[in-house]
C-alpha positions as CSV (number, residue, x, y, z in Angstrom):
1,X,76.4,50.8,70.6
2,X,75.1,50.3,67.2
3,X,75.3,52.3,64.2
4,X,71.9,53.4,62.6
5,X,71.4,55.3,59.6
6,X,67.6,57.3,60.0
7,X,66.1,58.7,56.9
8,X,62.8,60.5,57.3
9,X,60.0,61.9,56.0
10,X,58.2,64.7,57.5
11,X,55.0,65.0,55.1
12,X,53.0,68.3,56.4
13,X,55.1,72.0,55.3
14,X,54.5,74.4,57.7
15,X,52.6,77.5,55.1
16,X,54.9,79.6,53.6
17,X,58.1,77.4,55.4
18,X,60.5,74.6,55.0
19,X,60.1,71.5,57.1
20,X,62.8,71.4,60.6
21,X,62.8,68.6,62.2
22,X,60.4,68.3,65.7
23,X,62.6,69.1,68.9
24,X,60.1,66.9,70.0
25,X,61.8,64.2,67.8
26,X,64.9,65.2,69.0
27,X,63.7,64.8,72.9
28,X,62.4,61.7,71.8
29,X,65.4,59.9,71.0
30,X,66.9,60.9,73.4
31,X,64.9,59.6,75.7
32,X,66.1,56.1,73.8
33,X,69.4,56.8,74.7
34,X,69.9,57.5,71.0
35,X,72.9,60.0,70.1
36,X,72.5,62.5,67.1
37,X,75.9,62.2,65.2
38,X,75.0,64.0,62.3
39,X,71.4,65.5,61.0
40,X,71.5,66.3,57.0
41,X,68.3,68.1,55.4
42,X,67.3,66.9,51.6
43,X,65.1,69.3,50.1
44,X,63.4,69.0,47.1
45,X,59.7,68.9,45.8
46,X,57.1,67.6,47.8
47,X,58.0,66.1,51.1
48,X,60.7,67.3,53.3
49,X,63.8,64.0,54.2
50,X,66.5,64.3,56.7
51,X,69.2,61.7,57.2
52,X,70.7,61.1,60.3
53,X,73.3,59.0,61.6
54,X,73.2,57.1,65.0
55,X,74.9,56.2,68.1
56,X,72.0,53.8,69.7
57,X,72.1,51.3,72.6
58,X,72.2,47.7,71.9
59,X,69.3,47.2,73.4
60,X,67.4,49.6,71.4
61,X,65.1,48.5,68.5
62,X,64.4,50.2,64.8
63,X,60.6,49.9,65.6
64,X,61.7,51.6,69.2
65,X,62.9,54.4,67.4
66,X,60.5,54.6,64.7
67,X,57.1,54.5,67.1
68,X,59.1,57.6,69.3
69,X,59.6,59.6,66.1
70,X,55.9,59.2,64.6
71,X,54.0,61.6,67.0
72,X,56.0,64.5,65.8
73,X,54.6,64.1,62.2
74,X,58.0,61.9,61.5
75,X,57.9,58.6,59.5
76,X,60.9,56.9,58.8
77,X,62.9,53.8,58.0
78,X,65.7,52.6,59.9
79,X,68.8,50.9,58.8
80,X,71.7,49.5,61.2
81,X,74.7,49.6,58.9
82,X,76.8,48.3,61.8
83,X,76.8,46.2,65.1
């Protein structure tokens, strides 16, 4: 397994509402093989981030998980900290 850090950007606010992140997002990942150690919400201004850290297979890519995430209004970069 490889370590990932995810942060994200999820760029449309729901009226009246903070930004969650997608279950779909979630599903996605999983899908991947990806394990959700830990999910942190930055708010602010403007858009909505979230930083998670991952537990992903060897074999799985940052432009893997970036391309699952997108269709659930998520854009994000991916950093592997650790191999």
């Amino acid at each position: 397994m490889k370590i990932n850090l995810l942060l994200s950007i999820i760029k449309t606010t729901p009226p009246g509402g903070v930004p969650t992140w997608p279950e779909g997002a979630t599903k996605a990942l999983l899908e991947l093989g990806v394990e959700i150690k830990f999910q942190y919400s930055l708010t602010g201004n403007g858009p909505h981030h979230f930083l998670h850290y991952l537990n992903v297979p060897t074999t799985v890519t940052a432009t893997q998980i970036k391309e699952k995430i997108q269709p659930y209004g998520v854009e994000g970069e991916v950093y592997v900290f650790e191999d």
